[in-house]
N, CA, C and O atoms as CSV, one atom per row, in Angstrom:
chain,resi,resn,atom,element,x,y,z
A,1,UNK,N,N,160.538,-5.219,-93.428
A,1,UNK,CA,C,161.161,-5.226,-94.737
A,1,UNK,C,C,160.103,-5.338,-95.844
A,1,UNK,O,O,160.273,-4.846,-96.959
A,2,UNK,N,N,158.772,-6.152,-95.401
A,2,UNK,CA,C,157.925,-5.947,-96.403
A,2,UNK,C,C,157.286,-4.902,-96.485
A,2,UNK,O,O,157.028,-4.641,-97.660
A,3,UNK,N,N,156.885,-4.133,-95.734
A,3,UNK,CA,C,156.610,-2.699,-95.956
A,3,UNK,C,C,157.383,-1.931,-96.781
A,3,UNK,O,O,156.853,-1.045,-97.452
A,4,UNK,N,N,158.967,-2.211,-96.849
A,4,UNK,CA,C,159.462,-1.082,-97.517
A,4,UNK,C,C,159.868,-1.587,-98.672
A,4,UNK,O,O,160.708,-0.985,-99.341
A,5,UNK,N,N,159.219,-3.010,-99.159
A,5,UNK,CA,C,160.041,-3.512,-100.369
A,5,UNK,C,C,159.458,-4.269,-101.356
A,5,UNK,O,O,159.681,-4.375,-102.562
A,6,UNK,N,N,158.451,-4.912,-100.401
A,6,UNK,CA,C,157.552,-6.045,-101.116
A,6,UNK,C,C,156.488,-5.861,-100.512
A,6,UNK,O,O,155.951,-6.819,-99.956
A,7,UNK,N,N,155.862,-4.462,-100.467
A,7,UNK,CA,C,154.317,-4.440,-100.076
A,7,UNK,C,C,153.248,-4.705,-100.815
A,7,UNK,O,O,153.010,-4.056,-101.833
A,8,UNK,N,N,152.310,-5.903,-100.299
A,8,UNK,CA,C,151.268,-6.917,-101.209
A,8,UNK,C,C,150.191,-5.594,-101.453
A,8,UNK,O,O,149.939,-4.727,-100.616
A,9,UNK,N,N,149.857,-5.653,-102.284
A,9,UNK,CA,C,149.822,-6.885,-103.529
A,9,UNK,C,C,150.665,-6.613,-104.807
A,9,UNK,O,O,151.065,-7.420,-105.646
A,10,UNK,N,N,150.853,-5.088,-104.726
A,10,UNK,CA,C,151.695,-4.966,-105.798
A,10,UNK,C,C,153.601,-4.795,-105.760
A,10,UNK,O,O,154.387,-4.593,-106.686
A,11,UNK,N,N,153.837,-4.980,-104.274
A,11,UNK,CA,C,155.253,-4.688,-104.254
A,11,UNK,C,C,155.709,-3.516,-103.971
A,11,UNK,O,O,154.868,-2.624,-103.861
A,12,UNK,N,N,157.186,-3.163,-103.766
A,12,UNK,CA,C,157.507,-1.576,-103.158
A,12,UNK,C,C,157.205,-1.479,-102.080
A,12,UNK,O,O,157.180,-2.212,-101.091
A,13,UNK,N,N,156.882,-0.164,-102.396
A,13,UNK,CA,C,156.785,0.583,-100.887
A,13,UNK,C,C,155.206,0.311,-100.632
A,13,UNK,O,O,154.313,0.030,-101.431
A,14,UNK,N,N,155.188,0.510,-99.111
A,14,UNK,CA,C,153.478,0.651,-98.456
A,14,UNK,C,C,153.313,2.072,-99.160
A,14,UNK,O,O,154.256,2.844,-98.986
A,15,UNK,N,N,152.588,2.377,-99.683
A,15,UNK,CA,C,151.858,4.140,-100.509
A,15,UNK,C,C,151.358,4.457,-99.224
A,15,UNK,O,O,151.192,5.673,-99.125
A,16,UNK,N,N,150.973,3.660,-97.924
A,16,UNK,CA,C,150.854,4.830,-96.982
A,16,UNK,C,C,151.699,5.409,-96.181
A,16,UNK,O,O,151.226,6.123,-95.298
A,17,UNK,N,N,152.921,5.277,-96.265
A,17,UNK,CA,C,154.172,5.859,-95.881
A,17,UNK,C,C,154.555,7.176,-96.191
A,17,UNK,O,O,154.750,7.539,-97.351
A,18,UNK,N,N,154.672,7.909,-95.211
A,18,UNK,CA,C,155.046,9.417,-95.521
A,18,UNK,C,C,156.590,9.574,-96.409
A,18,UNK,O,O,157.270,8.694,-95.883
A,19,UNK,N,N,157.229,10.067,-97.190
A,19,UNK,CA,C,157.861,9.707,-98.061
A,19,UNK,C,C,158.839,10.511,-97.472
A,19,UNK,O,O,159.565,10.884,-98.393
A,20,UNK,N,N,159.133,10.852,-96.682
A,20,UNK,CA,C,160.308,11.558,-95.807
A,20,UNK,C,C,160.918,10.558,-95.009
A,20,UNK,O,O,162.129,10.350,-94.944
A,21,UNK,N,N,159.812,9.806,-94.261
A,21,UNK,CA,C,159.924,9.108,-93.440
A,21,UNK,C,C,160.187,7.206,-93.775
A,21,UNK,O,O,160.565,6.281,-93.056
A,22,UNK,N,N,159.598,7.339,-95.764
A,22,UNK,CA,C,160.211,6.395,-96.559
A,22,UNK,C,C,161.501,6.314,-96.249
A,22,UNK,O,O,162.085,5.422,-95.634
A,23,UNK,N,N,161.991,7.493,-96.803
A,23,UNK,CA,C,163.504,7.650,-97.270
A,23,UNK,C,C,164.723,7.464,-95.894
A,23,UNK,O,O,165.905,7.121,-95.875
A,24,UNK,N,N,163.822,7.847,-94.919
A,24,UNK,CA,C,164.933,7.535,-93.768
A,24,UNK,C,C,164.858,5.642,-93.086
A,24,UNK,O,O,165.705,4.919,-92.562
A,25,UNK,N,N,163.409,5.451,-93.450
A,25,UNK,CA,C,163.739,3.638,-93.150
A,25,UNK,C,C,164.367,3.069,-94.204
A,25,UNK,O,O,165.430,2.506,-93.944
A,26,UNK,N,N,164.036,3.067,-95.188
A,26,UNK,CA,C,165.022,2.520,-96.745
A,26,UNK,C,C,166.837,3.286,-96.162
A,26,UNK,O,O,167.830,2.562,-96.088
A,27,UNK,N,N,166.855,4.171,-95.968
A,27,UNK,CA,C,168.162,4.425,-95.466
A,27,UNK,C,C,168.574,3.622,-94.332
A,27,UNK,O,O,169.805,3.617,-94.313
A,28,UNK,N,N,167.972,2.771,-93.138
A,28,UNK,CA,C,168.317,2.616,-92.015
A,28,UNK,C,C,167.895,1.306,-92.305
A,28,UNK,O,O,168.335,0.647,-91.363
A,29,UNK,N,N,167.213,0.447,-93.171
A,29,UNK,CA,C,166.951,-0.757,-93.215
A,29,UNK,C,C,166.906,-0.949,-95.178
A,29,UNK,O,O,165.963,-1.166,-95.939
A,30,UNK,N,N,168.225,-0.766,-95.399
A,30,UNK,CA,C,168.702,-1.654,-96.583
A,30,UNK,C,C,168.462,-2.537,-97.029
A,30,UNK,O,O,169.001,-3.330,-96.257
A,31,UNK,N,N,167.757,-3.437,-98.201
A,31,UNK,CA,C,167.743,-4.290,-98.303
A,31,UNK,C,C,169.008,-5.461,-97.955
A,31,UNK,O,O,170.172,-5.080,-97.832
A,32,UNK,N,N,168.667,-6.749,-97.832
A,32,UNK,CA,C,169.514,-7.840,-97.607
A,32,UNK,C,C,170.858,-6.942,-96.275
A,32,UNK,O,O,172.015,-7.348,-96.172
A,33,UNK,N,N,170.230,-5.619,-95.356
A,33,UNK,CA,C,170.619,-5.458,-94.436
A,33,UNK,C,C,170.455,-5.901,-93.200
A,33,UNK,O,O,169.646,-6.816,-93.049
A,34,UNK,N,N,170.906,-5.569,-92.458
A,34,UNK,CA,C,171.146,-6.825,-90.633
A,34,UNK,C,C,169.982,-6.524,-90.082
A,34,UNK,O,O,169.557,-5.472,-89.604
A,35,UNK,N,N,169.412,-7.818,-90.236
A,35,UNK,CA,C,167.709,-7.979,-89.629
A,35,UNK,C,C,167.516,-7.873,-88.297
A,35,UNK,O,O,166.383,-7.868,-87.814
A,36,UNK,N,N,168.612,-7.779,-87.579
A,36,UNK,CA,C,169.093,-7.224,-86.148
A,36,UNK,C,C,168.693,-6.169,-85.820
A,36,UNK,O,O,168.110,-5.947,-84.760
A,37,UNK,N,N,169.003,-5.181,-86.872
A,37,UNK,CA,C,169.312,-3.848,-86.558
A,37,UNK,C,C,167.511,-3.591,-85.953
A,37,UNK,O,O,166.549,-4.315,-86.211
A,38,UNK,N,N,167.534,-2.167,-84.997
A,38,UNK,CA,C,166.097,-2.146,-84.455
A,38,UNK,C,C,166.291,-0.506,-84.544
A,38,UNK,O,O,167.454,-0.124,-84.417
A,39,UNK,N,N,165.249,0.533,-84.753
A,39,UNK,CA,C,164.556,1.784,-84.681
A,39,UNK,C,C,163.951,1.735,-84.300
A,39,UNK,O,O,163.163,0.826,-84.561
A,40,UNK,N,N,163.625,2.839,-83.085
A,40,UNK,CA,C,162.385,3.236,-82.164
A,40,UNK,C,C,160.987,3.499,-83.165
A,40,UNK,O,O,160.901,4.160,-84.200
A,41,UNK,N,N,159.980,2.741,-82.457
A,41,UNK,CA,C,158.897,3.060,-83.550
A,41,UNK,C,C,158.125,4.070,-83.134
A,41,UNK,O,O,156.899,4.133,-83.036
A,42,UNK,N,N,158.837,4.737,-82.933
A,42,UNK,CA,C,158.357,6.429,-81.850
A,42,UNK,C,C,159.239,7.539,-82.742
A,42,UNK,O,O,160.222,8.007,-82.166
A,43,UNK,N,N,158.997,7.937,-83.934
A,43,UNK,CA,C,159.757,8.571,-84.541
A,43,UNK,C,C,160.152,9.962,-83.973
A,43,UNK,O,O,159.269,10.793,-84.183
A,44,UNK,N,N,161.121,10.395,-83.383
A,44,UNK,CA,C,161.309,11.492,-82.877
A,44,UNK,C,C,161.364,11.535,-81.479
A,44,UNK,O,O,162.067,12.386,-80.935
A,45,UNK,N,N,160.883,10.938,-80.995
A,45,UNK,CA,C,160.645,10.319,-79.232
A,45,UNK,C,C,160.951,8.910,-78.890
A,45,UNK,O,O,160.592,8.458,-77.803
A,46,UNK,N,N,161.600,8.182,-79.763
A,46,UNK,CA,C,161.837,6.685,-79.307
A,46,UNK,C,C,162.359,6.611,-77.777
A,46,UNK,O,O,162.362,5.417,-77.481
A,47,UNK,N,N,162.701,7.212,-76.931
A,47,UNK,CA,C,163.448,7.234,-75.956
A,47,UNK,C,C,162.175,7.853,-74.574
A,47,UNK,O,O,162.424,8.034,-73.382
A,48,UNK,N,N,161.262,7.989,-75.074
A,48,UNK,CA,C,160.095,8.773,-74.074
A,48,UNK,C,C,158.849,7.745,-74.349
A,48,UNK,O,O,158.775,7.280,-75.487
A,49,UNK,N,N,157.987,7.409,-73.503
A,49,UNK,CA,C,156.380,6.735,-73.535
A,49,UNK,C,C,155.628,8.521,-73.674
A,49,UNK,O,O,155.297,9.181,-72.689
A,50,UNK,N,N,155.532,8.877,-74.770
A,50,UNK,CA,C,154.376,9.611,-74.572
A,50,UNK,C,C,153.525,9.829,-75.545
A,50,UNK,O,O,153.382,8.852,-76.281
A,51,UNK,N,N,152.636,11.164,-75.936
A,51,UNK,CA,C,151.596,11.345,-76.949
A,51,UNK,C,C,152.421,11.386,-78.189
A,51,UNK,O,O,151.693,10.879,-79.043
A,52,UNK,N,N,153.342,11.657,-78.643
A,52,UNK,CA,C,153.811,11.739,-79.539
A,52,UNK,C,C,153.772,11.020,-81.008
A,52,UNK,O,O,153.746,11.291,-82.209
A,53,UNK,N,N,153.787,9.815,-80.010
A,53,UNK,CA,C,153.729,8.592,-81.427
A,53,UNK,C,C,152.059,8.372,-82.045
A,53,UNK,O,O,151.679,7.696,-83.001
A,54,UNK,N,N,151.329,9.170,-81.149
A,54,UNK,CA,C,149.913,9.777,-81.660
A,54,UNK,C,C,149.854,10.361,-83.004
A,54,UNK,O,O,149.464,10.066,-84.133
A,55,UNK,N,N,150.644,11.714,-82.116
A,55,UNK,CA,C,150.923,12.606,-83.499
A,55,UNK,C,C,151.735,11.772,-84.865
A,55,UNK,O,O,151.445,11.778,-86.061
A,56,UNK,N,N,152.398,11.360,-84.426
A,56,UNK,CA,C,153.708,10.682,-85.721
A,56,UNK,C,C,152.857,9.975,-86.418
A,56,UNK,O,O,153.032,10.379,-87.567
A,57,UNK,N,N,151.821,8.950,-86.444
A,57,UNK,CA,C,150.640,8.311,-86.763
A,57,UNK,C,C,149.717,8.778,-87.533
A,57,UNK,O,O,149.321,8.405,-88.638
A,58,UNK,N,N,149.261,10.031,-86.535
A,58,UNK,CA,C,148.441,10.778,-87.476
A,58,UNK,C,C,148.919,11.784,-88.481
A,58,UNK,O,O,148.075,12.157,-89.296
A,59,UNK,N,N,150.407,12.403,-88.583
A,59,UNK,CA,C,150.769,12.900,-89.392
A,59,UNK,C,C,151.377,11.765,-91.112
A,59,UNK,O,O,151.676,12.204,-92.223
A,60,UNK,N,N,151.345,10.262,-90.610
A,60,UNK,CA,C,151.634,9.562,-91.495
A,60,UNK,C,C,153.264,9.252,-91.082
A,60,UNK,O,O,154.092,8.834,-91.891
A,61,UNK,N,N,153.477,9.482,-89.973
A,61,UNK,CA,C,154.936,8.741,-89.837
A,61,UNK,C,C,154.942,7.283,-88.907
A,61,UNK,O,O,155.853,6.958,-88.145
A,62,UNK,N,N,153.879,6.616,-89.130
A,62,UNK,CA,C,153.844,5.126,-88.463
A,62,UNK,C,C,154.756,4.513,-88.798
A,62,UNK,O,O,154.867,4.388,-90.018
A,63,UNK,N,N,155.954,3.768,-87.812
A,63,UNK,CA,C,157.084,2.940,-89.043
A,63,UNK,C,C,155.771,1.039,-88.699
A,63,UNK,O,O,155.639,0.120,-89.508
A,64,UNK,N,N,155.291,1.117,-87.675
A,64,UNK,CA,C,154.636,-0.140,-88.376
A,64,UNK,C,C,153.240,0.340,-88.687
A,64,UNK,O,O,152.532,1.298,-88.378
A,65,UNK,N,N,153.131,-0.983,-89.600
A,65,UNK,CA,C,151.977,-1.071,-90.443
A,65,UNK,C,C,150.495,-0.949,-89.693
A,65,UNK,O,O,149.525,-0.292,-90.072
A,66,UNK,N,N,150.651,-1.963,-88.266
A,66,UNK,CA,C,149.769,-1.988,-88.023
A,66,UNK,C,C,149.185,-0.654,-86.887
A,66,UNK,O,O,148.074,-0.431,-86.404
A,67,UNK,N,N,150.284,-0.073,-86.784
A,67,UNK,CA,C,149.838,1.900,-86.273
A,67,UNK,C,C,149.210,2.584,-87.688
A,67,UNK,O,O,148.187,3.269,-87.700
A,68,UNK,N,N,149.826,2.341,-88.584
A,68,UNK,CA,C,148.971,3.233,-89.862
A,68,UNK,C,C,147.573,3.149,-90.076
A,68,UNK,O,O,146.699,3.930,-90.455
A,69,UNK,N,N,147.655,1.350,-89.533
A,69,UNK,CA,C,146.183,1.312,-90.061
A,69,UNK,C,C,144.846,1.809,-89.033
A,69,UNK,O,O,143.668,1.788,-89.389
A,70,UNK,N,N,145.286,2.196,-87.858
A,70,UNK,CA,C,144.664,3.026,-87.166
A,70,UNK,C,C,143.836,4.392,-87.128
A,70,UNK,O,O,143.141,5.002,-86.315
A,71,UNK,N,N,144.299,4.550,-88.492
A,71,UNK,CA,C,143.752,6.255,-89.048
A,71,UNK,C,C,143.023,5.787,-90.159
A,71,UNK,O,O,142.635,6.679,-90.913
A,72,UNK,N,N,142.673,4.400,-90.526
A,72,UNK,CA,C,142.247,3.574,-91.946
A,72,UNK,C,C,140.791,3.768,-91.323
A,72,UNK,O,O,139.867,4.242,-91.982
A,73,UNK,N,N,140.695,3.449,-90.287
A,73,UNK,CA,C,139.300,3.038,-89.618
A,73,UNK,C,C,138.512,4.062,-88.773
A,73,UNK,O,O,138.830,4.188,-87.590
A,74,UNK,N,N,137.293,4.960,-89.395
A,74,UNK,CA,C,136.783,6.308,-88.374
A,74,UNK,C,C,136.533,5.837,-87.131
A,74,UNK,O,O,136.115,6.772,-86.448
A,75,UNK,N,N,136.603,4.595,-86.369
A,75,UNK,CA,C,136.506,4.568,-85.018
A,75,UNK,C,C,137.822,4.527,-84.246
A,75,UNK,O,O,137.788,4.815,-83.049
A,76,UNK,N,N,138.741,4.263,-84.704
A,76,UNK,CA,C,140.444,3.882,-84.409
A,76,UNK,C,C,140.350,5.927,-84.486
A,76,UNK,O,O,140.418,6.859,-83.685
A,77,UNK,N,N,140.190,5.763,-85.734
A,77,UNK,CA,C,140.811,7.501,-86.219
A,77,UNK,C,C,140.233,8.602,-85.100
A,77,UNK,O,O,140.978,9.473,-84.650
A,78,UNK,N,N,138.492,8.450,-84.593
A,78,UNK,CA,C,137.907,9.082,-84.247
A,78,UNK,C,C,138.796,9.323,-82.514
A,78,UNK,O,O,138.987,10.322,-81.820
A,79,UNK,N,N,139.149,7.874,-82.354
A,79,UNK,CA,C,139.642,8.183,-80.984
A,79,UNK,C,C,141.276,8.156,-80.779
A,79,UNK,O,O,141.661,7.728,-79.691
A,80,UNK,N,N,141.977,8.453,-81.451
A,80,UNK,CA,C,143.420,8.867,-81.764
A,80,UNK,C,C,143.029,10.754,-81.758
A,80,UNK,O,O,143.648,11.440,-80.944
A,81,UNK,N,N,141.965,11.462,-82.734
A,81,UNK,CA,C,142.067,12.125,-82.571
A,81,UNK,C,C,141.135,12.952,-81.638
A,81,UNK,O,O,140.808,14.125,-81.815
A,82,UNK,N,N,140.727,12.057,-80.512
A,82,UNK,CA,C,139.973,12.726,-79.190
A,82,UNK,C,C,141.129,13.523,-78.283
A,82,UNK,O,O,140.990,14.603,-77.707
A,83,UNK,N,N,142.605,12.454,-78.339
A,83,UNK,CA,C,143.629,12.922,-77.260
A,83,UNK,C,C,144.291,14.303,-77.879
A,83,UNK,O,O,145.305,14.744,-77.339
A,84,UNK,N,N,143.769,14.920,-78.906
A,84,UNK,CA,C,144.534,16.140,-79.434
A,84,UNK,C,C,142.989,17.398,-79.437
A,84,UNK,O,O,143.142,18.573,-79.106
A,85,UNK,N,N,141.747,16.874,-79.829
A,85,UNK,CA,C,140.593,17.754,-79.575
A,85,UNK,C,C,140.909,18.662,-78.000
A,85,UNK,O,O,141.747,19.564,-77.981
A,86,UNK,N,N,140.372,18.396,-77.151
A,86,UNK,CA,C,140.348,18.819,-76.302
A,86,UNK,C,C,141.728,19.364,-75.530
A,86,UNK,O,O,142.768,18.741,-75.316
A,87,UNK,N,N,141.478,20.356,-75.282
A,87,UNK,CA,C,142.484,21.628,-74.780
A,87,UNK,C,C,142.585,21.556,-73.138
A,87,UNK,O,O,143.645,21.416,-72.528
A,88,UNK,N,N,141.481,21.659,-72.629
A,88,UNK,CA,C,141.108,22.121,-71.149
A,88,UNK,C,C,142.149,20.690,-70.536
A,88,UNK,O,O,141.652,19.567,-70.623
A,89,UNK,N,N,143.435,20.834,-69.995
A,89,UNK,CA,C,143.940,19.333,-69.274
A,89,UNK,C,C,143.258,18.772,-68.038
A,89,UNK,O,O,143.735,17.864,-67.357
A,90,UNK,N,N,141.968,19.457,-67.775
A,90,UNK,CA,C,141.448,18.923,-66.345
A,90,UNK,C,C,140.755,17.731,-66.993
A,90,UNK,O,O,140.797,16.570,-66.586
A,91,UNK,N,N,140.029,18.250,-68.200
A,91,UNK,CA,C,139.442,17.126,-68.827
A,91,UNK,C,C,139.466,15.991,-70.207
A,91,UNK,O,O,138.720,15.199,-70.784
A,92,UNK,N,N,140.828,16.511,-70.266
A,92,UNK,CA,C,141.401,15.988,-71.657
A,92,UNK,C,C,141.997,14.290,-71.128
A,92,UNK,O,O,142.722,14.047,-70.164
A,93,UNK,N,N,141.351,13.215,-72.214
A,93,UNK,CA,C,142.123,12.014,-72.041
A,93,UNK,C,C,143.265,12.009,-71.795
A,93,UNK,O,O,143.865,13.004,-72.203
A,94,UNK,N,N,144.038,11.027,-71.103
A,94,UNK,CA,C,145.822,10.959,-71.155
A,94,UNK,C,C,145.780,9.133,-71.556
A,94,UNK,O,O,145.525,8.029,-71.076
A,95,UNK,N,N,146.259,9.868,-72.850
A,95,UNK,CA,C,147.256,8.562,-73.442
A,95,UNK,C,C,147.626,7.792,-72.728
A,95,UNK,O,O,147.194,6.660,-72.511
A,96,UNK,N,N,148.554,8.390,-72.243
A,96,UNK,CA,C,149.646,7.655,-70.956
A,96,UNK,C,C,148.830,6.810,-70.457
A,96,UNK,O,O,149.103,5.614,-70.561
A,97,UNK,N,N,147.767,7.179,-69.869
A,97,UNK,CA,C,147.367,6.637,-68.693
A,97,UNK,C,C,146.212,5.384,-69.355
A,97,UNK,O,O,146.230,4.188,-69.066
A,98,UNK,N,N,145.549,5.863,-70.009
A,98,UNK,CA,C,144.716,4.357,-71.299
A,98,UNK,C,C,145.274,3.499,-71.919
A,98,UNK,O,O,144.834,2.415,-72.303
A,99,UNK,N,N,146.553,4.080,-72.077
A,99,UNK,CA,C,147.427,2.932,-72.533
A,99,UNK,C,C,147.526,1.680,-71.383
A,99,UNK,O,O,146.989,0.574,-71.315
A,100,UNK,N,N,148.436,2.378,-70.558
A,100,UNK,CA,C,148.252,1.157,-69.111
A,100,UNK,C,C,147.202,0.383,-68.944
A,100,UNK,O,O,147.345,-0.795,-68.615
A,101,UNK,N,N,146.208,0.839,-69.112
A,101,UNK,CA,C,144.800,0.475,-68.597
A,101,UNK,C,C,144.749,-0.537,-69.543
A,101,UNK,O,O,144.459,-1.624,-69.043
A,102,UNK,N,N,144.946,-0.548,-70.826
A,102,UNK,CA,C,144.417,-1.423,-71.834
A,102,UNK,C,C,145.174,-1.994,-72.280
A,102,UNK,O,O,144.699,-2.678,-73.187
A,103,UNK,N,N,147.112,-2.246,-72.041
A,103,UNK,CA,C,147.814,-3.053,-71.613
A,103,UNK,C,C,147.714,-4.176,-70.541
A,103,UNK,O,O,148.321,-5.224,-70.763
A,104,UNK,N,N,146.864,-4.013,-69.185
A,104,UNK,CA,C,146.539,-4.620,-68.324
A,104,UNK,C,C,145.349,-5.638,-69.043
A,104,UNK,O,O,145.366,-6.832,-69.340
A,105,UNK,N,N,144.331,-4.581,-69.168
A,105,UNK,CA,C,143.441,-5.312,-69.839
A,105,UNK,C,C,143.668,-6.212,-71.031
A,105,UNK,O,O,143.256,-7.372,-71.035
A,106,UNK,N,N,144.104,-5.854,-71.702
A,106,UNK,CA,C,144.942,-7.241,-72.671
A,106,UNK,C,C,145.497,-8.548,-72.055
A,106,UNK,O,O,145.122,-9.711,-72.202
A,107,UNK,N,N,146.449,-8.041,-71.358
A,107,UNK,CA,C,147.064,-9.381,-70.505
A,107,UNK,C,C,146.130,-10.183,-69.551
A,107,UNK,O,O,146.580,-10.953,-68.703
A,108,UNK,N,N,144.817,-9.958,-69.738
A,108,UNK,CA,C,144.020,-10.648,-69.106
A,108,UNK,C,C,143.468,-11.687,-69.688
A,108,UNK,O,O,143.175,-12.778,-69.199
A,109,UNK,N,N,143.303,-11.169,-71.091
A,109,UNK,CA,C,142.691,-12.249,-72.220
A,109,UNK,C,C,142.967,-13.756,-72.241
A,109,UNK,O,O,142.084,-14.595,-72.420
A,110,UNK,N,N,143.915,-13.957,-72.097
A,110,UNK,CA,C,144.139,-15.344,-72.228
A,110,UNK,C,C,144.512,-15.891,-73.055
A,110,UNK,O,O,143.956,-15.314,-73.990
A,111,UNK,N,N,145.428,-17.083,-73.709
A,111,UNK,CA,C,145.149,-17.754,-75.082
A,111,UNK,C,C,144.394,-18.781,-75.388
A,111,UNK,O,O,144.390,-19.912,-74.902
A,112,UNK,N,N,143.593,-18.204,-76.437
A,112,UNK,CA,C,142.393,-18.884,-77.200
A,112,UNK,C,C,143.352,-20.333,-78.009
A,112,UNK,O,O,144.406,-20.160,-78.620
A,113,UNK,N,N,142.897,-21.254,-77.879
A,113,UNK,CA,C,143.485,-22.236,-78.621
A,113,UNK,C,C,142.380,-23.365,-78.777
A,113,UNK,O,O,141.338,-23.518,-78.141
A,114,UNK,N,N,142.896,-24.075,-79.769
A,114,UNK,CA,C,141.918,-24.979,-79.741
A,114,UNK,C,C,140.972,-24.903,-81.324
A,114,UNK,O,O,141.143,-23.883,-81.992
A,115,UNK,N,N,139.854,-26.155,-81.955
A,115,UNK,CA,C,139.347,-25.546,-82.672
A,115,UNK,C,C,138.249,-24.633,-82.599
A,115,UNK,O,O,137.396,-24.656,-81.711
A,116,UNK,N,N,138.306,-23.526,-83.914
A,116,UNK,CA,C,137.337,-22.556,-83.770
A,116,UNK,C,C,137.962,-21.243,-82.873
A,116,UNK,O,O,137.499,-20.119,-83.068
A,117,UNK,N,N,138.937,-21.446,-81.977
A,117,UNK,CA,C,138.878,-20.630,-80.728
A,117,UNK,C,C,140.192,-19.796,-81.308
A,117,UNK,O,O,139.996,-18.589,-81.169
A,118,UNK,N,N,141.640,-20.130,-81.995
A,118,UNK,CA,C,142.238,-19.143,-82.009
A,118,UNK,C,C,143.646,-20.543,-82.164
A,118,UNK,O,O,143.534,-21.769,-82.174
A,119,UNK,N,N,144.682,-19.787,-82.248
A,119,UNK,CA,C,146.023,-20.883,-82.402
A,119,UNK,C,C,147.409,-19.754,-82.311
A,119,UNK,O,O,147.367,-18.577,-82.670
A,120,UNK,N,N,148.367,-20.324,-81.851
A,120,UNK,CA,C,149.222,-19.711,-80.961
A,120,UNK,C,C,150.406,-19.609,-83.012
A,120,UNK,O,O,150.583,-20.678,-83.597
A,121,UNK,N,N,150.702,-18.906,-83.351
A,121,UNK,CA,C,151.203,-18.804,-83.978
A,121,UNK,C,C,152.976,-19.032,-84.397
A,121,UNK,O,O,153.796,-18.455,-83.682
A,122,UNK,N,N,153.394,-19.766,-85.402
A,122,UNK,CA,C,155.147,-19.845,-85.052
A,122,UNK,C,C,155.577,-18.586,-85.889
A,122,UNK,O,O,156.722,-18.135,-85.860
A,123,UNK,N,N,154.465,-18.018,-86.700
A,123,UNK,CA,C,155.151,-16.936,-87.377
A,123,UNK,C,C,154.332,-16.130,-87.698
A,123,UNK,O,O,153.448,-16.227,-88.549
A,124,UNK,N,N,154.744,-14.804,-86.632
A,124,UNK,CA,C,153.574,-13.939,-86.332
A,124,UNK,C,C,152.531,-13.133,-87.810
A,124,UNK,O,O,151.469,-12.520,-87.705
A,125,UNK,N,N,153.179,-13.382,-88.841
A,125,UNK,CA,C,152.254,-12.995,-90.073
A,125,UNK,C,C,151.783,-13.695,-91.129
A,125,UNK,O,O,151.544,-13.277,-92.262
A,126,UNK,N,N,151.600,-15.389,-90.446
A,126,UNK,CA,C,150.613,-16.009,-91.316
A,126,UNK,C,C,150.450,-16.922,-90.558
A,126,UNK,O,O,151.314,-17.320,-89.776
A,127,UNK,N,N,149.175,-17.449,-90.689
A,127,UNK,CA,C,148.420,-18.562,-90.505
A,127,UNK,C,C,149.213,-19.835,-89.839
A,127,UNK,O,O,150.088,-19.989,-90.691
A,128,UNK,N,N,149.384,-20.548,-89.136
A,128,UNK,CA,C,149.845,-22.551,-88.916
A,128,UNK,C,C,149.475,-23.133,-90.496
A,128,UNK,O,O,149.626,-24.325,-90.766
């Protein structure tokens, strides 16, 4: 909701929102509407795991914030757009399959707690 309403620092909309794709979350998430309600954040493919939400990203249809900011950064950007460079499928990355890999690898991490080390959060977008 803060993306589409009260985006810091100045309010409104996130300006990096594709404005097609504005108009259909402001349609589907109303203000003071049911915070329940949920949309696939796979615009066009919510119902499939695949490359797609690549593309949706890099065309500017991220519905979260923190997929947009993936194209903010030339090393994020550089390797979002490795899985669309290459043509030849013998040797082309698969999404699919790095994803897993670095899902696993995540769940290995552990939680950091403690001082200095990290803190388990009650509300995932600010600080204890």
């Amino acid at each position: 909701m803060d993306r589409l309403y009260n985006f810091s620092p100045r309010g409104g909309p996130d300006p990096s929102i594709d404005q097609d794709l504005l108009l259909e979350l402001i349609d589907a998430c109303p203000p003071n509407g049911d915070i329940n309600f949920r949309l696939p954040i796979d615009h066009n493919s919510g119902e499939t795991f695949d490359i797609q939400i690549l593309e949706n990203i890099r065309n500017g249809f991220a519905v979260l914030q923190s997929d947009a900011k993936l194209m903010d950064d030339p090393v994020t950007k550089r390797i979002l757009d490795s899985y669309f460079r290459i043509t030849n499928e013998s040797v082309k990355p698969s999404f699919e399959a790095d994803f897993v890999k670095s899902m696993v690898k995540m769940g290995r991490i552990g939680v950091k707690t403690g001082p200095k080390r990290g803190e388990i959060r009650r509300v995932c977008n600010t600080f204890n």
